[in-house]
Backbone bond lengths (Angstrom), bond angles and torsions (degrees), N, CA, C in turn:
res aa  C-N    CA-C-N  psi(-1)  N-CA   C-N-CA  omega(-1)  CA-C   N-CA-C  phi
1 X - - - 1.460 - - 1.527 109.75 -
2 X 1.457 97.37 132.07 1.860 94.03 176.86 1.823 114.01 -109.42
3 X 0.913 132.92 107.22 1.360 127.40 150.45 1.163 158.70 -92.76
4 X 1.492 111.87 104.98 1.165 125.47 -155.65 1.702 105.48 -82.81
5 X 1.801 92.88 149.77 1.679 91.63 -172.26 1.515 84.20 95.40
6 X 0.815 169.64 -8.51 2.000 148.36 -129.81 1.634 87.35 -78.85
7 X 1.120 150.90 -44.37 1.402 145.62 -134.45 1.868 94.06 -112.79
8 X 1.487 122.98 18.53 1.706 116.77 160.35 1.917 97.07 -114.35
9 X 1.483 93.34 168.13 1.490 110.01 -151.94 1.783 92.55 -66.66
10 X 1.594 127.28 -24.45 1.213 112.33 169.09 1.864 117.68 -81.35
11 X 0.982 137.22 -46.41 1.320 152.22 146.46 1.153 93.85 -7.91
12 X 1.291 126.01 -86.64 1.736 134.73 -171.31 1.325 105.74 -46.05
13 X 1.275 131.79 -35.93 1.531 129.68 179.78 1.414 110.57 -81.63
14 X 1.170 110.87 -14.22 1.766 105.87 -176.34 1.766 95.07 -96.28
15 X 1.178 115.56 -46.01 1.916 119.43 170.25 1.237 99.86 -16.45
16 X 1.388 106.17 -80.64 1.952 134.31 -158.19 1.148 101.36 -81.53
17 X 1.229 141.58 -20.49 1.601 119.80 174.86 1.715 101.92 -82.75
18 X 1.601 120.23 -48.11 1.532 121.32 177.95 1.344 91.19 -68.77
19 X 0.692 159.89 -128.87 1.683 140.20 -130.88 1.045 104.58 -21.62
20 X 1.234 158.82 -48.62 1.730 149.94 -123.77 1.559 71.33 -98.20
21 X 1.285 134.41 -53.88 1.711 135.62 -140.19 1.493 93.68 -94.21
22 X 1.312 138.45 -8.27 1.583 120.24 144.72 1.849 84.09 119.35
23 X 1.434 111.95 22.84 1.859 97.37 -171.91 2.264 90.61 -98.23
24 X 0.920 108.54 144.64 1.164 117.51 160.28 1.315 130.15 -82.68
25 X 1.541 115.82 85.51 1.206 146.78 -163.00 1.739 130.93 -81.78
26 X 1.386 124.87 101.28 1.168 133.68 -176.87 1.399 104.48 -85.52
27 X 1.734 132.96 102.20 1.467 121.17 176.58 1.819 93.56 -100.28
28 X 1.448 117.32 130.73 1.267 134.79 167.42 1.824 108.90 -106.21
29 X 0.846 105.79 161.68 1.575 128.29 156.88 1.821 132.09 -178.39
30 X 1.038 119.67 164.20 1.370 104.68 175.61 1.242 134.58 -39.98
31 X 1.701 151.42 116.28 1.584 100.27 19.37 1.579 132.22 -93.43
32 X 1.382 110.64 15.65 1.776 130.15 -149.19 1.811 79.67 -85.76
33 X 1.401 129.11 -60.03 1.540 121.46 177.73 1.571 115.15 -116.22
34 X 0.865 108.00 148.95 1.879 118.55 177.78 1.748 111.67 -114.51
35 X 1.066 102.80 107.57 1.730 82.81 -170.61 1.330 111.50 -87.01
36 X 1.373 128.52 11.10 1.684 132.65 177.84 1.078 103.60 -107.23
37 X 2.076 126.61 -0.68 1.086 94.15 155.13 1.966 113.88 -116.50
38 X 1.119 103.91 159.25 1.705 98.49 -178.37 1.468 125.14 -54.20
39 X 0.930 89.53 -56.04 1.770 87.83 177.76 1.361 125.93 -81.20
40 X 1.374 125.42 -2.23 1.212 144.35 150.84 1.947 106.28 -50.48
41 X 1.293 110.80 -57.08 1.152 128.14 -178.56 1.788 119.47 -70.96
42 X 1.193 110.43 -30.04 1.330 139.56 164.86 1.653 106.14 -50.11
43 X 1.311 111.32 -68.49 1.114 127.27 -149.59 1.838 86.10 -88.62
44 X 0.943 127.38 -17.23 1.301 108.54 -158.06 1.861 95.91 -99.55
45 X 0.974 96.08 -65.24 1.875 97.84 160.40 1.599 123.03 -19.37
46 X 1.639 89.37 -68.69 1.498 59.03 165.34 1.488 169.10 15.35
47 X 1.678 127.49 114.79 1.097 101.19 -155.27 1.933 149.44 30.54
48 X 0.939 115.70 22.96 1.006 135.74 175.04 1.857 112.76 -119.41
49 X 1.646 91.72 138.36 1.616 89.76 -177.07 1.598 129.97 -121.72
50 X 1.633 96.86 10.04 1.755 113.61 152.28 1.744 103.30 -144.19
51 X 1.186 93.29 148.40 1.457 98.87 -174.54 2.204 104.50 -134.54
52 X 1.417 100.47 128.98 1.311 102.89 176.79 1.738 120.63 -108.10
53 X 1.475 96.13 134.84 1.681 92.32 -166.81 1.599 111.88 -107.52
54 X 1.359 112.97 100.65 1.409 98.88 -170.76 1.652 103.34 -126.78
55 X 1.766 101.47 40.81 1.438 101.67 -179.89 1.448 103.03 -97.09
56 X 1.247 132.48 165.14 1.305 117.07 -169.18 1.828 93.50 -169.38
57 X 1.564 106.12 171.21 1.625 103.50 174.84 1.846 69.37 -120.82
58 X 1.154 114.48 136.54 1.749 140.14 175.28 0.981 129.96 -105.65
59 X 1.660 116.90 -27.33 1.600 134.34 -153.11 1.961 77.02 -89.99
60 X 1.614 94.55 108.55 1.781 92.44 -173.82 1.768 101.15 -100.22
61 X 1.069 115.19 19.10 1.351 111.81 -177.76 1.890 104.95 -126.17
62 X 1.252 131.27 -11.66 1.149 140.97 -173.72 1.663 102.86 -113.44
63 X 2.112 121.33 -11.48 0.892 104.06 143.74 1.571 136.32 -58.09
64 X 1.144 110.21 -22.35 1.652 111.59 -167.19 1.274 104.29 -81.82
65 X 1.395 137.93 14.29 1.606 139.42 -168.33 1.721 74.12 -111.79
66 X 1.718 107.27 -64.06 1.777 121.17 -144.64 1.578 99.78 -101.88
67 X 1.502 110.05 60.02 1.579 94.50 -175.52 1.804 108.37 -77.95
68 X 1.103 121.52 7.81 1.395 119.45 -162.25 1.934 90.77 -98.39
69 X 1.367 97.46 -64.06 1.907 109.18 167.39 1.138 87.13 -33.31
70 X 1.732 135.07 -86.01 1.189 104.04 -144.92 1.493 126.77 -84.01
71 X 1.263 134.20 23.57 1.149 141.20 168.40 1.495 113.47 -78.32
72 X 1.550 93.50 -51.11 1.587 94.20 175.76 1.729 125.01 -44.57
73 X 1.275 92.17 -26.36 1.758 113.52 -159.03 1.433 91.43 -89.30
74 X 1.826 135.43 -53.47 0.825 140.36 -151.23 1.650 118.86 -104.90
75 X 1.382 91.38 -30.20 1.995 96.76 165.68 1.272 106.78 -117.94
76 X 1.278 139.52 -60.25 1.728 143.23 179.15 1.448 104.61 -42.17
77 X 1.347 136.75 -45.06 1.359 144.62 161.91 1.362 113.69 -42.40
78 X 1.415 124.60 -73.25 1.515 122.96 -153.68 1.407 85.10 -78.74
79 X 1.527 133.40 -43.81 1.685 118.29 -170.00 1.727 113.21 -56.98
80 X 1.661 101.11 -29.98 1.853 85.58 159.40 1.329 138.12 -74.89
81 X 1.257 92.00 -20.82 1.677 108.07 168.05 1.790 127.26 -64.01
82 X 1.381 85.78 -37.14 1.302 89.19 178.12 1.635 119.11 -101.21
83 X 1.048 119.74 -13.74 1.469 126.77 135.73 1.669 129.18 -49.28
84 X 1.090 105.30 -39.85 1.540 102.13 159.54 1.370 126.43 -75.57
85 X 1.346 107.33 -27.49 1.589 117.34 176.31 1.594 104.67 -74.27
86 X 1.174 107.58 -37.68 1.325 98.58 175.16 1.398 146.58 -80.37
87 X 1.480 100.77 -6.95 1.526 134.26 164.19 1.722 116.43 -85.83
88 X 1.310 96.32 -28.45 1.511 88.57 172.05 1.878 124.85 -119.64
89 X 1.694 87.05 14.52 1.800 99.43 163.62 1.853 99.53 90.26
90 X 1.365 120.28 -6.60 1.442 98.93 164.03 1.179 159.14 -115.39
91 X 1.090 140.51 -157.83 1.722 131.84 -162.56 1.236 100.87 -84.65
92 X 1.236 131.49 150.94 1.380 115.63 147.65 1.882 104.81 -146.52
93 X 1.596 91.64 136.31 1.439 97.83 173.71 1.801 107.67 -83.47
94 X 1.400 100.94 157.07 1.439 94.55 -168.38 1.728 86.38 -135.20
95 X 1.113 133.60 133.26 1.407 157.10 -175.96 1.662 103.32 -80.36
96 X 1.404 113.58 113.13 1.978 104.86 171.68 1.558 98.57 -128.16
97 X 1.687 99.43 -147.42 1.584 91.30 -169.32 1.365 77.79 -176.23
98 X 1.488 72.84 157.53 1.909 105.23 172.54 1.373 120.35 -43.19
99 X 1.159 124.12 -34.14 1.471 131.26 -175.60 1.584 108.39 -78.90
100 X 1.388 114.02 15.61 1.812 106.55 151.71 1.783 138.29 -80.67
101 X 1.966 77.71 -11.90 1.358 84.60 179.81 1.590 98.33 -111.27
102 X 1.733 114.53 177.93 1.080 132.81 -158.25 1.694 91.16 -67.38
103 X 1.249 111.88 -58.35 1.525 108.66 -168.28 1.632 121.96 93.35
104 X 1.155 112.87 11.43 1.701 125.88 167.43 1.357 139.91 -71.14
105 X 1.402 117.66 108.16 1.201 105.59 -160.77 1.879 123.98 -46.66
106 X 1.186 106.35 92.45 1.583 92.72 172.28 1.602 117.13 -73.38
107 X 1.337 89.11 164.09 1.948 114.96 -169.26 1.048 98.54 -76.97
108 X 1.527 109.81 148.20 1.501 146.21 164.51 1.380 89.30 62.75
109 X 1.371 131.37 -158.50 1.186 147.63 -126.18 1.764 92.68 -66.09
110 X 1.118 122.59 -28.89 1.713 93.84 -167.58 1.414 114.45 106.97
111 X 1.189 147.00 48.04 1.404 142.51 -171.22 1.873 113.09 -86.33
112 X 1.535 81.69 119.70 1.979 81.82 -168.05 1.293 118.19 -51.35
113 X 1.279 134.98 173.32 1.396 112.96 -177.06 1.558 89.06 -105.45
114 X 1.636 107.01 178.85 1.679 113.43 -159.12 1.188 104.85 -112.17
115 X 1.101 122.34 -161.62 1.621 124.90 -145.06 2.016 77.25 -105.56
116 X 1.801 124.55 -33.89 1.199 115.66 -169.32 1.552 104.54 -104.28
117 X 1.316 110.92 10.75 1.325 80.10 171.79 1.373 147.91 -80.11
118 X 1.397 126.62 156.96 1.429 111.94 166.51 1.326 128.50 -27.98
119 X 1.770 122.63 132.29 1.626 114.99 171.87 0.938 112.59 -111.21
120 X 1.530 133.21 155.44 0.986 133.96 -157.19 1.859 109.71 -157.50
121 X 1.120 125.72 53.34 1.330 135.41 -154.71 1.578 89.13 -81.11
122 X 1.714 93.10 145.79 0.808 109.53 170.98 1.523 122.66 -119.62
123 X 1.234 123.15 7.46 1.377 121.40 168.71 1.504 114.35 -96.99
124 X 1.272 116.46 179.79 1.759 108.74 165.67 1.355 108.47 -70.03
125 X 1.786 136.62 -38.14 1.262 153.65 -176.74 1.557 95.59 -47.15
126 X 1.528 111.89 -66.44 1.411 124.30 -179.09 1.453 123.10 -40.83
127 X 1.255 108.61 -44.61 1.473 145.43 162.21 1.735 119.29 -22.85
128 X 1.546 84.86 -72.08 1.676 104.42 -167.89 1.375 106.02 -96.79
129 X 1.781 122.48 -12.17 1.821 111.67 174.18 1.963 85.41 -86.78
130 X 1.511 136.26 -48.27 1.056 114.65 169.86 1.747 137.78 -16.87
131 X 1.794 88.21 -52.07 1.316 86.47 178.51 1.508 129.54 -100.42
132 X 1.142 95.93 13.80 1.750 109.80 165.97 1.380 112.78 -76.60
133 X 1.571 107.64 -37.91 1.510 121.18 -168.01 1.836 89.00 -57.50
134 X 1.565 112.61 -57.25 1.201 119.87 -170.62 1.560 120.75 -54.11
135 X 1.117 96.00 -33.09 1.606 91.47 173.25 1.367 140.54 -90.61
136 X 1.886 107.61 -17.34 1.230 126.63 146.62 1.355 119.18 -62.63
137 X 1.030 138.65 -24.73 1.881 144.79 -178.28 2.046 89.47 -67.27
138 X 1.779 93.90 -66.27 1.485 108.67 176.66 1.693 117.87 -14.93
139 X 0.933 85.29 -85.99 1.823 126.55 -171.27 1.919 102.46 -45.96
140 X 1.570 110.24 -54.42 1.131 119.44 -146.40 1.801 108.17 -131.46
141 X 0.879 99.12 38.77 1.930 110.21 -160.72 1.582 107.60 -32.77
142 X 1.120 93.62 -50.51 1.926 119.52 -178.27 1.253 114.84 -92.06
143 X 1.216 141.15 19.28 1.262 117.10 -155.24 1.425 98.52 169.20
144 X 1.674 110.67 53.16 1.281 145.26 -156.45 1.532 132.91 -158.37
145 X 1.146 115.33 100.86 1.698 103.24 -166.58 1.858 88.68 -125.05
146 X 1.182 119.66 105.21 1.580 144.51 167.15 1.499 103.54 -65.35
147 X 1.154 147.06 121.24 1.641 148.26 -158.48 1.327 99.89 -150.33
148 X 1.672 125.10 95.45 1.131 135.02 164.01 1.396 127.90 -81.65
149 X 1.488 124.57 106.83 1.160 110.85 168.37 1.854 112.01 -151.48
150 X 1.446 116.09 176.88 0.988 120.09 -132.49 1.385 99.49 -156.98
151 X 1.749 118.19 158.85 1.787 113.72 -176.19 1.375 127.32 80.09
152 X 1.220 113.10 -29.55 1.174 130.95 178.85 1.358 137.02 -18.19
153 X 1.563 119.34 89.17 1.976 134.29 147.93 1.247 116.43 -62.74
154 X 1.422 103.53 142.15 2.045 97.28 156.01 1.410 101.23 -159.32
155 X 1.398 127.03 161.88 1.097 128.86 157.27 1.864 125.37 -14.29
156 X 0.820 109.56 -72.02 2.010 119.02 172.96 1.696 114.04 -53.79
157 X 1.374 119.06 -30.62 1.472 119.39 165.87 1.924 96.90 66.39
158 X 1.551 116.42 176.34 1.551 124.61 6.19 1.575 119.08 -55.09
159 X 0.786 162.25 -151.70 1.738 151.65 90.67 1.248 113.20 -120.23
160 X 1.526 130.52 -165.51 1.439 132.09 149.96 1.450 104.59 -70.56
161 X 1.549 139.41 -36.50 0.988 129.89 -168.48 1.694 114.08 -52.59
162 X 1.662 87.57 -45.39 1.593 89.41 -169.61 1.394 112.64 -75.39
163 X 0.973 118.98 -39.00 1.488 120.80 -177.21 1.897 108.90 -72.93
164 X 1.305 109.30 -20.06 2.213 98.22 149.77 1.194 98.90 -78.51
165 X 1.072 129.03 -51.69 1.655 100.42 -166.97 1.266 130.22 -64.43
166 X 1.446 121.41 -28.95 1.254 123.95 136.09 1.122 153.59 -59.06
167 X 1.582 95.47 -7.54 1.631 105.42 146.15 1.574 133.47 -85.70
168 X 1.592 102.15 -37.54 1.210 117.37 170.98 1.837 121.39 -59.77
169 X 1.576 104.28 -16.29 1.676 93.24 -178.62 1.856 83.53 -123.61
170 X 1.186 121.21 59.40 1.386 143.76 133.27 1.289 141.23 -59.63
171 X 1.358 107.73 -144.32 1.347 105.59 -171.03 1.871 108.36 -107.69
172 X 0.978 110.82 -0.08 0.901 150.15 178.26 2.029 122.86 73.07
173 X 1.324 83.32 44.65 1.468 97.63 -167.29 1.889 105.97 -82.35
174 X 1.785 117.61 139.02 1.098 107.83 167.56 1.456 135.22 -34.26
175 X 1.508 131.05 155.45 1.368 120.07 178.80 1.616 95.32 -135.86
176 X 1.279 100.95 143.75 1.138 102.53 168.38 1.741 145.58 -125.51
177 X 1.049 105.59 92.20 1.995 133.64 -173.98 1.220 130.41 -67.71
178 X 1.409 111.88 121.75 1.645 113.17 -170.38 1.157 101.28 -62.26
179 X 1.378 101.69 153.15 1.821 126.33 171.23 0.857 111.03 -156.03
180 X 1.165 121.24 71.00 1.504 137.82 150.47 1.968 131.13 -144.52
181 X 1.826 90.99 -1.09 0.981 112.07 170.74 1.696 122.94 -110.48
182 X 1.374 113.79 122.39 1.361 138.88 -157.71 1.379 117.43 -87.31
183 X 1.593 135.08 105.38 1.741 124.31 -156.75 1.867 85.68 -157.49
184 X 1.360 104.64 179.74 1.439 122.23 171.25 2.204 110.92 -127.99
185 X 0.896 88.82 86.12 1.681 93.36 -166.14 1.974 97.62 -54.12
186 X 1.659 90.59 135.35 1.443 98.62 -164.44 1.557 110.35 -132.20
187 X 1.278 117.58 144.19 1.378 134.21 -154.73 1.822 78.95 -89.15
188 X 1.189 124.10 158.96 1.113 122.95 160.34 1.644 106.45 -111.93
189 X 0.998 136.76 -3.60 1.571 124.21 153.49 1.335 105.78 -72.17
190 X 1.077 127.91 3.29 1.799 117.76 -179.29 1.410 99.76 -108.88
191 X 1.628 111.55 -15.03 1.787 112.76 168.24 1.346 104.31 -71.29
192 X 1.426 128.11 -47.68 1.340 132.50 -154.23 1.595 96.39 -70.95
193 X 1.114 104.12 -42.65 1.636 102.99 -172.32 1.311 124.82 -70.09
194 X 1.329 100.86 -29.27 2.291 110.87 173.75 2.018 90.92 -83.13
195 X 0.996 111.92 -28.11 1.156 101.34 172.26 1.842 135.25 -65.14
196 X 1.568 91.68 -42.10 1.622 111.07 172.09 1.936 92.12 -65.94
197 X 1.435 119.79 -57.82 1.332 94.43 -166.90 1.110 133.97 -75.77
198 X 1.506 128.59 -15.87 1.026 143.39 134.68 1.690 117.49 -6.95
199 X 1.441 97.67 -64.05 1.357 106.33 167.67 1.882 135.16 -76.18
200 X 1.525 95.88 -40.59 1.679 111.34 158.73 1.510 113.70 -63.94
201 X 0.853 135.25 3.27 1.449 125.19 -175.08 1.924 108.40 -141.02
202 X 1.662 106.28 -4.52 1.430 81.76 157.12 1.523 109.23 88.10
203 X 1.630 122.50 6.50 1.692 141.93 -148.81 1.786 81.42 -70.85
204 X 1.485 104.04 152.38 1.216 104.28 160.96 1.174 128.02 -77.11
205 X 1.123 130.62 158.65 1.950 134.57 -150.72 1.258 94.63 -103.84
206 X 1.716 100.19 125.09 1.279 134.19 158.00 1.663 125.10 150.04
207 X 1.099 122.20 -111.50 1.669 100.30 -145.49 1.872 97.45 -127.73
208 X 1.494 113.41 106.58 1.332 134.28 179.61 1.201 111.64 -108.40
209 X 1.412 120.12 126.57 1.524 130.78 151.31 1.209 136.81 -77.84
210 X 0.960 106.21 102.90 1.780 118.94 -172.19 1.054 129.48 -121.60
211 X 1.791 97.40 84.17 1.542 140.43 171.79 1.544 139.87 -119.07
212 X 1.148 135.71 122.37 0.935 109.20 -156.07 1.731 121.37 -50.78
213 X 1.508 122.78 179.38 1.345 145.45 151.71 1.552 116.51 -33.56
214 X 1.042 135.11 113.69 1.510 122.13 165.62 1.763 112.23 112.14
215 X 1.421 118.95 173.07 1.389 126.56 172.16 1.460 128.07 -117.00
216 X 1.134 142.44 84.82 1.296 127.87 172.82 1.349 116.55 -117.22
217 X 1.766 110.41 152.44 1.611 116.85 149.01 1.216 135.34 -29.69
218 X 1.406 136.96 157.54 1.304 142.21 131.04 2.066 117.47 -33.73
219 X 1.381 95.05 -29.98 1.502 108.03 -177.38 1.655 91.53 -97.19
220 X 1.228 150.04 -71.38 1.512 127.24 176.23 0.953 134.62 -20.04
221 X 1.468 116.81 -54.45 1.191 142.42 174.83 1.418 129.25 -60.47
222 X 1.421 122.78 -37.36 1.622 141.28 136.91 1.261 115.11 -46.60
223 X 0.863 123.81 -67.33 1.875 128.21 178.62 1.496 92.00 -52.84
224 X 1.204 139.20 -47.81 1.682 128.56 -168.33 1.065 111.32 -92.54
225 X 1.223 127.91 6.87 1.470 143.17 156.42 1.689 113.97 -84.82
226 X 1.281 120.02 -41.84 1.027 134.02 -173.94 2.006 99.75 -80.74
227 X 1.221 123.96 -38.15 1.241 124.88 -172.86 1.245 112.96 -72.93
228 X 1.580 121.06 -40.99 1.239 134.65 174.28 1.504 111.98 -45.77
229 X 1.081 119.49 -61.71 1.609 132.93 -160.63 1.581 109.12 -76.12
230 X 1.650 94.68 -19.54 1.898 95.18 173.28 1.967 95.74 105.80
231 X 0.941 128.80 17.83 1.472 136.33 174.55 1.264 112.33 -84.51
232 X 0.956 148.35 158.89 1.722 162.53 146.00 1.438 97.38 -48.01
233 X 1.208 145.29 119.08 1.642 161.09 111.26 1.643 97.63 -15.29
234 X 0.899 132.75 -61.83 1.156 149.25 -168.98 1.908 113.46 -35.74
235 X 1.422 108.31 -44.59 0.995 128.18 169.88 1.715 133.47 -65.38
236 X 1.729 91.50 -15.37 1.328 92.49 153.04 1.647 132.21 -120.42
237 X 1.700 94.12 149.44 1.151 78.81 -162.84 1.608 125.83 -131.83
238 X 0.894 149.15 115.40 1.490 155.94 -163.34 1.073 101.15 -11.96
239 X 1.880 125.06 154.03 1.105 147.56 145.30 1.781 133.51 -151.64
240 X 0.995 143.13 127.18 1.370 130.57 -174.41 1.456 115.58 -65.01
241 X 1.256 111.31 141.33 1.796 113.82 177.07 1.534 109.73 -44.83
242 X 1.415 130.42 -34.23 1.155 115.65 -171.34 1.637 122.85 -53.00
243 X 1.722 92.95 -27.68 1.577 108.13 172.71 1.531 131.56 -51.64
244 X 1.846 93.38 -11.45 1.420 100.71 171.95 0.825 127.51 -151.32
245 X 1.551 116.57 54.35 1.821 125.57 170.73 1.494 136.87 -6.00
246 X 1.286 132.89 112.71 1.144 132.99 -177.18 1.219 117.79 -138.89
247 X 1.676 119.38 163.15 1.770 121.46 -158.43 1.369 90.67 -61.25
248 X 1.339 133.39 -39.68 1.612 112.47 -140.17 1.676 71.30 -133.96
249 X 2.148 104.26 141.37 0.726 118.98 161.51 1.689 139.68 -60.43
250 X 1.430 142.53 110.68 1.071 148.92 -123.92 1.920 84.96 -123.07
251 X 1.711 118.96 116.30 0.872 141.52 134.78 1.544 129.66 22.42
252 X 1.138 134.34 102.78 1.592 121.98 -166.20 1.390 90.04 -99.11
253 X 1.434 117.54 -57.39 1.557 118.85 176.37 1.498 107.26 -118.95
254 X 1.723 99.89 132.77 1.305 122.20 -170.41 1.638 109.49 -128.39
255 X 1.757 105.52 29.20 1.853 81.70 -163.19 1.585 99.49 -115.34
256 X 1.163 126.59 118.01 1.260 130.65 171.81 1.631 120.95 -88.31
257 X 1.323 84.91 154.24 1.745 107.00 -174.25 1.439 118.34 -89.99
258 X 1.093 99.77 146.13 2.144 105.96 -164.50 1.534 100.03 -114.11
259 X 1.552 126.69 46.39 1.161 102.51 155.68 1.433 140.94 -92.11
260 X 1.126 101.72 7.81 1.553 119.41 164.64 1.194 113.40 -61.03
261 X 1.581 137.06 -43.02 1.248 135.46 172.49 2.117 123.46 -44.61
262 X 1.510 69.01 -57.55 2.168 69.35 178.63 1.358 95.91 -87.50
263 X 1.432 149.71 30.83 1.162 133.98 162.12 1.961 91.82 -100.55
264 X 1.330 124.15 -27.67 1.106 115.38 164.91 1.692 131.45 -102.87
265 X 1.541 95.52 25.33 1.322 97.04 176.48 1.507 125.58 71.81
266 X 1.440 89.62 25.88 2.093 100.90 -178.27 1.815 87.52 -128.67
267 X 1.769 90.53 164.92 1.364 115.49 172.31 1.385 118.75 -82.67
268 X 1.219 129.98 123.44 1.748 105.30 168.04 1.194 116.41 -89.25
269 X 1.222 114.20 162.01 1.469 133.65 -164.65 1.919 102.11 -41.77
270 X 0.982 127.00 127.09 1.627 129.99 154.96 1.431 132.05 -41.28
271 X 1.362 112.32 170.90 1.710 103.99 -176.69 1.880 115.54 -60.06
272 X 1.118 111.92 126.03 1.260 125.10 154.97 1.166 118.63 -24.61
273 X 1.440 142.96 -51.66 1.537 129.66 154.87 1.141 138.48 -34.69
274 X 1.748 105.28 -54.98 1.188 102.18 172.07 1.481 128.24 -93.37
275 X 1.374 108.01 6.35 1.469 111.62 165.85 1.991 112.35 -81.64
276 X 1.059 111.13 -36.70 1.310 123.89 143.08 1.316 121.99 -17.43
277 X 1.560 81.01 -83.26 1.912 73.97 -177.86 1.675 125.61 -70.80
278 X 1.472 107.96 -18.10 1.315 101.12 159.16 1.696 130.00 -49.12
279 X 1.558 103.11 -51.66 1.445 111.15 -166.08 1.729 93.61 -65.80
280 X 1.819 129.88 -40.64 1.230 100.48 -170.96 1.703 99.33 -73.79
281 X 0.975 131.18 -34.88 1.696 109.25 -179.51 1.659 121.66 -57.50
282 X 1.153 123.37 -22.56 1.506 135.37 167.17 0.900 128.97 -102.59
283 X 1.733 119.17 6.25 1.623 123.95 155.11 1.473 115.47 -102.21
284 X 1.584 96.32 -38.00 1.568 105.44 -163.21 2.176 114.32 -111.53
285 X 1.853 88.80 -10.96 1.588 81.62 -168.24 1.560 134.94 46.83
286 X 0.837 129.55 -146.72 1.393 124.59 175.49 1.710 119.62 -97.51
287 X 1.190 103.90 12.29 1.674 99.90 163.43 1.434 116.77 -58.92
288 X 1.116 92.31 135.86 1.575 96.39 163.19 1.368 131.48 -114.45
289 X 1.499 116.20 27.47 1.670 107.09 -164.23 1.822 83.56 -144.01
290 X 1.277 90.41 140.74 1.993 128.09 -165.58 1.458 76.53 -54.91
């Protein structure tokens, strides 16, 4: 198995979980592979007979200056990847994100969007993981597992997680967290793992969301950050996104639907709370100091 990206906080979780499970694991990242250039990608594939892509350009607000950079990074990349996979017969999972779809708050209850629905991104970020999706489908029709997910904590950080909790065992000054924006906050060892089975089990090829269970705010998600560690919730406190303008438009609804999982006979990821509170008891234990 090759994984590309190995040195970002999801990469590192897919390394150490496939090793623990007995897979013989190649972790790459810049400068050992380049995925914008071809033969970089060529050479790295190689011998190998699933390959995971979790390199990405991320900075979703410095795409809208560099939408050309990040295409290269985000579609010109995975289409070499998956050109090599396809020359040498293997799988490759390819890493996307929430920002393919429009992200608008829809009426009344909220219905997640699906593993087929239409995308419709509206940032440049949105843009160029869109068209990666497109060129991995291209390249690799059969022999393709697309893994959308979104919110994202892990052990290695930065995240939002870490940076409340390091606010929360502060000074104990208010904070203040959007709530008006709609996501499923996700452990990234619970990506690595729908990801490994995905691959251990042979899932049929194509396009899975892998996020946690459930719906919360930017403001839920702070307050349950803050509760965990033994802080006052109380201290944080609501605000609308407008309160904080940025280049690239930021998501009203971000929560995707997992029926792709029991259509292949896998579990999807569990509620977001209590995966939560797992990662702070198995990152942080009972410390309490930033």
């Amino acid at each position: 198995m090759l994984v590309v990206g190995a040195n970002g906080m999801l990469g590192g979780d897919v390394v150490r979980l496939a090793a623990d499970r007995g897979w013989e694991v190649t972790g790459l990242d810049l400068p050992e592979v380049d995925i914008t250039d071809v033969d970089s990608c060529w050479r790295a594939v190689a011998g190998h007979d699933a390959v995971i892509n979790c390199a990405a350009w991320t900075a979703v607000d410095a795409a809208e200056e560099a939408e050309g950079a990040a295409f290269t990074v985000n579609a010109v990349g995975p289409a070499h990847l998956a050109r090599a996979c396809a020359e040498v017969g293997a799988r490759l999972v390819h890493l996307s994100t929430d920002y393919v779809f429009p992200g608008d708050l829809p009426p009344g209850s909220g219905t997640p969007y699906g593993e087929d629905d239409p995308v419709g991104p509206r940032s440049a970020y949105g843009r160029t993981k869109a068209a990666g999706e497109w060129a991995v489908r291209a390249y690799l029709p059969d022999r393709h597992y697309l893994v959308r997910t979104a919110w994202l904590y892990g052990r290695d950080g930065p995240s939002f997680v870490h940076t409340m909790r390091r606010l929360a065992l502060a000074d104990g000054a208010p904070v203040r967290v959007v709530d008006d924006q709609h996501g499923q906050p996700t452990w990234t060892a619970d990506v690595a793992d729908r990801i490994l089975a995905l691959l251990e089990t042979g899932a049929p090829a194509g396009t899975y969301h892998a996020t946690s269970s459930g719906v919360a705010t930017w403001f839920d998600l702070a307050r349950e950050v803050f509760a965990l560690v033994g802080a006052d919730p109380g201290r944080v406190h609501p605000v609308p996104t407008s309160e904080y303008p940025r280049p690239a438009p930021r998501p009203a609804w971000s929560v995707l639907g997992h029926r792709g999982w029991g259509t292949a006979g896998l579990e999807p990821i569990c509620d977001w709370r209590d995966r939560l509170a797992g990662f702070v008891r198995d990152r942080f234990g009972t410390e309490q100091q930033a």
